[in-house]
C-alpha positions as CSV (number, residue, x, y, z in Angstrom):
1,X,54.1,33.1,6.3
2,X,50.6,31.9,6.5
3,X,50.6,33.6,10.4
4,X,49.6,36.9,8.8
5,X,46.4,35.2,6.7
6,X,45.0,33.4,9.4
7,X,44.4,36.8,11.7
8,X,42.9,38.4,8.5
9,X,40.3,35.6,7.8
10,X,39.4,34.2,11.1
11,X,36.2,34.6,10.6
12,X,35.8,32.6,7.2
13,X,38.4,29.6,8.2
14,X,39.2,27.6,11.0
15,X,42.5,26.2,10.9
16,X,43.3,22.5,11.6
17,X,46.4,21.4,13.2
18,X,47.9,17.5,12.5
19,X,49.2,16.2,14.8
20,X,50.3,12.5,13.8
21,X,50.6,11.5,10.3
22,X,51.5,8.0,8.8
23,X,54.1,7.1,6.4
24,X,54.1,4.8,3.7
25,X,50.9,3.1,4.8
26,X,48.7,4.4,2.5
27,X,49.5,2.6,-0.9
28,X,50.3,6.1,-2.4
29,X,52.1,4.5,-5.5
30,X,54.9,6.9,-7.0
31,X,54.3,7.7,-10.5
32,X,56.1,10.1,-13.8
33,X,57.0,13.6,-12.3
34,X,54.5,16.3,-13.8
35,X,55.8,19.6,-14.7
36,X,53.3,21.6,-14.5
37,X,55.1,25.0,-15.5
38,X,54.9,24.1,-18.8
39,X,51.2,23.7,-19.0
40,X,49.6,26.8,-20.0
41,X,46.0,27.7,-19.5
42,X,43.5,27.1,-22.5
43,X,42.9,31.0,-21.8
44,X,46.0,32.5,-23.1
45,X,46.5,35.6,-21.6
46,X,42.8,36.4,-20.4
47,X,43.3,36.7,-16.7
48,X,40.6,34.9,-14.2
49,X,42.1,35.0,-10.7
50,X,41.2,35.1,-7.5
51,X,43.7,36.8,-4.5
52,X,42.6,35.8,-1.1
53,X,44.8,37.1,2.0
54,X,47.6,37.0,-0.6
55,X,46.9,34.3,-1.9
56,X,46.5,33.8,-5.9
57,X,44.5,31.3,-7.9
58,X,44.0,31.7,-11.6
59,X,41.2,29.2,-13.5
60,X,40.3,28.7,-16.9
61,X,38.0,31.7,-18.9
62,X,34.2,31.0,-18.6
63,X,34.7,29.1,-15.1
64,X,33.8,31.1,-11.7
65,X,34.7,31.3,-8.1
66,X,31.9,30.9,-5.6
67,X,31.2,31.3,-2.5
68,X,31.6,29.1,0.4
69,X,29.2,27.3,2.2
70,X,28.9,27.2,6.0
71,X,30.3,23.5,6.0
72,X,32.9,24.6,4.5
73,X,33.9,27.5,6.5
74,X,34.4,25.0,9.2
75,X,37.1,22.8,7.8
76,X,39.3,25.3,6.6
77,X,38.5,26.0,2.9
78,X,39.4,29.4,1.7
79,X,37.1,29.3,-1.5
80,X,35.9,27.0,-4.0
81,X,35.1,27.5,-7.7
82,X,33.2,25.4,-10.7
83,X,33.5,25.1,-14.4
84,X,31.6,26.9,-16.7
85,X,28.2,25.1,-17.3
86,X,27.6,25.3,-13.7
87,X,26.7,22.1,-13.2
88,X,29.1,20.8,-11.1
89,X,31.3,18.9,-14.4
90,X,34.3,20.2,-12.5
91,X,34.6,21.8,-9.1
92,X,37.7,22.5,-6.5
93,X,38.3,24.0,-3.8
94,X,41.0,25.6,-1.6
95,X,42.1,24.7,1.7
96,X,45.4,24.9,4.3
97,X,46.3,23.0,7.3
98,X,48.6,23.7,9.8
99,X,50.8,20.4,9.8
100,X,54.3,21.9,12.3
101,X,57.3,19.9,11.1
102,X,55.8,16.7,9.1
103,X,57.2,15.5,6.1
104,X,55.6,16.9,2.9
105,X,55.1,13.2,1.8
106,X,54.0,12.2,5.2
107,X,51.0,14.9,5.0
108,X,50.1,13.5,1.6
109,X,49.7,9.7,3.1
110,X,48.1,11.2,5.9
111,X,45.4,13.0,3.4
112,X,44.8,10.2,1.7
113,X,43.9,8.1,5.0
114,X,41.3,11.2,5.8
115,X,39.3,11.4,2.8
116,X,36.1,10.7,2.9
117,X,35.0,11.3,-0.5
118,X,38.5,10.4,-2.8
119,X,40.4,7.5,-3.3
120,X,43.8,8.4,-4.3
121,X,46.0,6.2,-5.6
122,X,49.1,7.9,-7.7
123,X,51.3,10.7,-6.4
124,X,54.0,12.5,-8.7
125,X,56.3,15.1,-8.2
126,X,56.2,18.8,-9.1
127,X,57.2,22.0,-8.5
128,X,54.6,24.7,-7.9
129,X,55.2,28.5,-7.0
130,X,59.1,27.7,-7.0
131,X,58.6,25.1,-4.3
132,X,58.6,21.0,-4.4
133,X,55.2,19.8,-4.3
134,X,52.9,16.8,-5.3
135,X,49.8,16.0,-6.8
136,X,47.8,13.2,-6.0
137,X,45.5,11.6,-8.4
138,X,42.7,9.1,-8.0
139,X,38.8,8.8,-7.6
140,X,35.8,9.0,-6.3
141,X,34.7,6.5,-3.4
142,X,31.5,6.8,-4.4
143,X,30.8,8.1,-7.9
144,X,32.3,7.9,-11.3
145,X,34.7,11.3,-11.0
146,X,38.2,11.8,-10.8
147,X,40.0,13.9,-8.1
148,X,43.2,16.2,-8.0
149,X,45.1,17.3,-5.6
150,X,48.2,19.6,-5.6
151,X,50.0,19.8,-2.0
152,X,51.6,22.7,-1.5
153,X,54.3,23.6,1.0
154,X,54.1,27.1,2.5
155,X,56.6,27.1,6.3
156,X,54.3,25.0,9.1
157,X,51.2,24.7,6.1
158,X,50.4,23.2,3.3
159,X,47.8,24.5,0.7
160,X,45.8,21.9,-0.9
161,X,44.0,22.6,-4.4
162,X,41.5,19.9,-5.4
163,X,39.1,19.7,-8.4
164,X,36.5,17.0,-8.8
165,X,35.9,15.8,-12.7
166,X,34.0,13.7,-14.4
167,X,36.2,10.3,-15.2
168,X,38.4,10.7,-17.9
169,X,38.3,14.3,-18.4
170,X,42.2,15.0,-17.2
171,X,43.2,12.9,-20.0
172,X,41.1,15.5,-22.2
173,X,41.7,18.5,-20.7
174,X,45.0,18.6,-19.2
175,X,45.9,22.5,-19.4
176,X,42.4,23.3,-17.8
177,X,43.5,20.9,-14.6
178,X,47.1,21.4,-14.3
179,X,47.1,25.2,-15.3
180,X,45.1,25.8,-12.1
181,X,47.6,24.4,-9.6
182,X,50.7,26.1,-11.9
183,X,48.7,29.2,-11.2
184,X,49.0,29.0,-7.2
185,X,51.5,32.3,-5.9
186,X,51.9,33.3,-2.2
187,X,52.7,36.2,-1.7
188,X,50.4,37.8,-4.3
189,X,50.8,41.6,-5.3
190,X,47.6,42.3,-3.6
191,X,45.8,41.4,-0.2
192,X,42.5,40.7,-1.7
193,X,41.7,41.3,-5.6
194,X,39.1,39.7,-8.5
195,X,40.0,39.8,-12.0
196,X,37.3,38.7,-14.6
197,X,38.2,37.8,-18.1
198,X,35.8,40.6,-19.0
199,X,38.0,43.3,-17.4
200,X,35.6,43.8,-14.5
201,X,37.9,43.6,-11.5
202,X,38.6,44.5,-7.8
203,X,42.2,44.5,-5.7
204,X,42.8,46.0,-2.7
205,X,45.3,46.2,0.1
206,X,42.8,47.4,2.7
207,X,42.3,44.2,4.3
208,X,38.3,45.6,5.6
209,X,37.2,44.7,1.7
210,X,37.2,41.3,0.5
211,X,36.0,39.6,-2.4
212,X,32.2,37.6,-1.4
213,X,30.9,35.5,-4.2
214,X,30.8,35.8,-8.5
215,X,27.6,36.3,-10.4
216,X,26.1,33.4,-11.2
217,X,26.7,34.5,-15.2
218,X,30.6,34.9,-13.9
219,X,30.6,38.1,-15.8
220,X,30.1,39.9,-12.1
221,X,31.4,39.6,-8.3
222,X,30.3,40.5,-5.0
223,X,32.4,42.2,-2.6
224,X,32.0,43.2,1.1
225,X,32.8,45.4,3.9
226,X,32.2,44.3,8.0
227,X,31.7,47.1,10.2
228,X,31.2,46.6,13.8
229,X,29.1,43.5,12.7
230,X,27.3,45.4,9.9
231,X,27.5,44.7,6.4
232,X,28.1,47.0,3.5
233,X,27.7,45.2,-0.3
234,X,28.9,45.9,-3.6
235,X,27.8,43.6,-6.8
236,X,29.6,45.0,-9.7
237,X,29.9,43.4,-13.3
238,X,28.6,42.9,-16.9
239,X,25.2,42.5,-17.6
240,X,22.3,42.2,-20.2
241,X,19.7,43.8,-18.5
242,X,18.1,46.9,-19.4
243,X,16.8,48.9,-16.8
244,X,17.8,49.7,-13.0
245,X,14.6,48.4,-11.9
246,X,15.2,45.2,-13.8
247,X,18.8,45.3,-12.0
248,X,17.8,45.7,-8.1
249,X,15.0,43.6,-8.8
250,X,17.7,40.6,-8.9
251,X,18.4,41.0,-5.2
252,X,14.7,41.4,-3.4
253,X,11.7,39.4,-3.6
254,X,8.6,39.7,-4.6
255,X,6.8,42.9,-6.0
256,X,7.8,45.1,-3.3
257,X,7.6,48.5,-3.8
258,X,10.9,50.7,-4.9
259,X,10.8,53.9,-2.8
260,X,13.9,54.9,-4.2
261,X,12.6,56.2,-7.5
262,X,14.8,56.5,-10.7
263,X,17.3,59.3,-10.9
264,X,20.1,59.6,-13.1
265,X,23.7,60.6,-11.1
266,X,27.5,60.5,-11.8
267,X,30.1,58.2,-9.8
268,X,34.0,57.6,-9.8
269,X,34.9,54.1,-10.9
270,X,38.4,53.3,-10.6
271,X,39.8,57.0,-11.3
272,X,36.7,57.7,-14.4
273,X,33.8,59.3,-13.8
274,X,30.9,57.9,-15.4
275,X,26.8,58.3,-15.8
276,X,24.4,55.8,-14.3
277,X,21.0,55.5,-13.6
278,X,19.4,54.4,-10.1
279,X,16.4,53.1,-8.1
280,X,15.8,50.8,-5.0
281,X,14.3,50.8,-1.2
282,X,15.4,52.4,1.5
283,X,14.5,49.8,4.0
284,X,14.3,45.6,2.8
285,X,15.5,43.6,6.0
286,X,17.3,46.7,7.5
287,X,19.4,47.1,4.6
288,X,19.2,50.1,1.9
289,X,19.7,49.0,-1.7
290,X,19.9,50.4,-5.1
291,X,20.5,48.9,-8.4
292,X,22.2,51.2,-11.1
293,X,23.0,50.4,-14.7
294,X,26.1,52.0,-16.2
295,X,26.8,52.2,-20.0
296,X,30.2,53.0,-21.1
297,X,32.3,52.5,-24.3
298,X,28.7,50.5,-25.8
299,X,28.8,48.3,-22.7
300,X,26.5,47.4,-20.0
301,X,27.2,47.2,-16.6
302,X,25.1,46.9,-13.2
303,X,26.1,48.0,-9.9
304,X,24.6,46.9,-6.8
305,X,24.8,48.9,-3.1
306,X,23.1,47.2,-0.1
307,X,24.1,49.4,3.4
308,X,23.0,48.3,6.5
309,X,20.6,51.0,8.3
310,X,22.7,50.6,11.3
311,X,25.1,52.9,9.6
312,X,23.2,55.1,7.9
313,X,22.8,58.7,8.7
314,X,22.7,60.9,5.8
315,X,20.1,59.9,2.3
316,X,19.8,56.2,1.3
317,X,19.1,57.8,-1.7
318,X,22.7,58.0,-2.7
319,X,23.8,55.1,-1.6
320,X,27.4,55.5,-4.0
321,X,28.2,58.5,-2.0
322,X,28.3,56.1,1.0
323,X,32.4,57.0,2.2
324,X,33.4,53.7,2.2
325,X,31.5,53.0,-0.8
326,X,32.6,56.0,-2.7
327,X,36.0,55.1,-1.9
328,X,36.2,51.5,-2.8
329,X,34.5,52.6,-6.4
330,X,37.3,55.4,-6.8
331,X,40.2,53.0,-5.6
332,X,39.9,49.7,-5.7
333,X,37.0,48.9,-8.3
334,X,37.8,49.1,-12.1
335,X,35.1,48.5,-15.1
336,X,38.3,47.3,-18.0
């Protein structure tokens, strides 16, 4: 199952294979099954997911996936995301590894002897995307914070989903925890796909586009394209702002001067054709970019295109006629 996600994000996660894993060494002590199926998110019906090579993750309204770091990209994380106030209160992260024929609970005493940064000392039963799972609870080795982890079968893999609170705040918060790991679904409807509480969101089935980074408002996202080693960028959400200058400003420093001047145009977004208004450069580190600030229905949204120069031919100018660009808008992106 997982055979088809690992070809499609090589180049984001390296896969790592067990092979040895203890049993019953570990002082795992069996505790009260969890169902978490019957935990609902504190969101209601608000949707806040990320799909990654098939694979879906919903978290609580107001929290935001970001993206991963280069240490992370080398163990085998898939993407991480953080709580609200953006201060690190609660973080997690999701990761696979290739384990061949072990024993679920054999993997989860051989996880526990690995970590470096978690003490765990409870696992309970569960059942998460229609499959027999555990979670793992204990804390920090070195701080006062609780960890979480759901193990998740999927064929030869298991998917782990951790999140890092401060002490006590399961026992508070319960849905916002367990509603994450309920969440978990592979296969998703979609390849790759962003959904924002806001009704911003992205999904996709062409596996050349995937989902980069949130805003860090989490009213936004970043999305990206690879060509022949060349990047092309989209940054597409909600925003406050109030001019197109203010908007690409966000994205270059310094006072450099916008060569791209202002100029009003029309664009497809997700099947509607709407107005926006436009300026950038047309060269900052080899890359065009333009900022654009779209208002529709009374609301506010900014749009940000950044093409490499490599594969430009025709006007930076109109960076949203771009066809890859103009395509993604038409298709894949969608403003509510």
């Amino acid at each position: 199952m997982f055979g088809v996600r690992k070809l499609r994000v090589v180049a984001l996660v390296s896969v790592m294979v067990l092979t040895s894993v203890s049993c019953g060494t570990t002082g795992l002590k069996d505790a009260e099954p969890i169902d978490v199926g019957q935990i609902k998110s504190s969101s209601g019906s608000v949707r806040n997911s990320l799909v990654f090579g098939e694979m879906r993750v919903d978290i609580p309204s107001g929290w935001r996936f970001i993206a991963l770091s280069d240490e992370q990209r080398d163990v085998n994380y898939l993407f991480s995301f953080q709580d609200e106030l953006g201060s690190s209160q609660v973080f997690g992260n999701v990761q696979y590894v290739n384990v061949g024929d072990a024993a679920l609970r054999s993997v989860c005493d051989w996880l526990t002897e690995v970590s470096t940064y978690a003490d765990f000392r409870t696992i309970h039963t569960t059942r998460i995307d229609g499959s027999a799972a555990y979670i793992l609870i204990g804390d920090s080795k070195d701080s006062q914070r609780d960890w979480h982890m759901a193990v998740i079968p999927e064929q030869q893999d298991v998917v782990c989903i951790q999140l890092s609170s401060p002490e006590g705040y399961l026992d508070q918060y319960p849905k916002d925890v367990y509603s994450v790991f309920s969440s978990y679904r592979f296969p998703a409807e979609e390849q790759y796909g962003r959904w924002l509480p806001n009704g911003v969101s992205f999904k996709t089935d062409d596996v050349s586009w995937k989902w980069w980074d949130d805003f860090a408002s989490g009213e936004g996202f970043y999305i990206i394209q690879e060509i022949n080693d060349y990047i092309l960028a989209l940054g597409i959400g909600e925003t406050e702002l109030d001019t197109a200058e203010d908007i690409i400003r966000q994205w270059i420093e310094g006072e450099i001067p916008l060569d791209i001047p202002l100029r009003s145009t029309t664009m497809n977004i997700g099947g509607r054709k709407v107005t926006a208004k436009g300026m950038g450069i047309s060269n900052h580190k080899d890359t065009a970019k333009i900022g654009y600030l779209i208002q529709v229905d009374g609301r506010r949204y900014q749009l940000y295109i950044a093409v490499s120069r490599k594969l430009l031919d025709g006007d930076p100018k109109a960076l949203h006629e771009f066809p890859q660009v103009e395509k993604v808008l038409r298709e894949n992106v969608f403003l509510k």
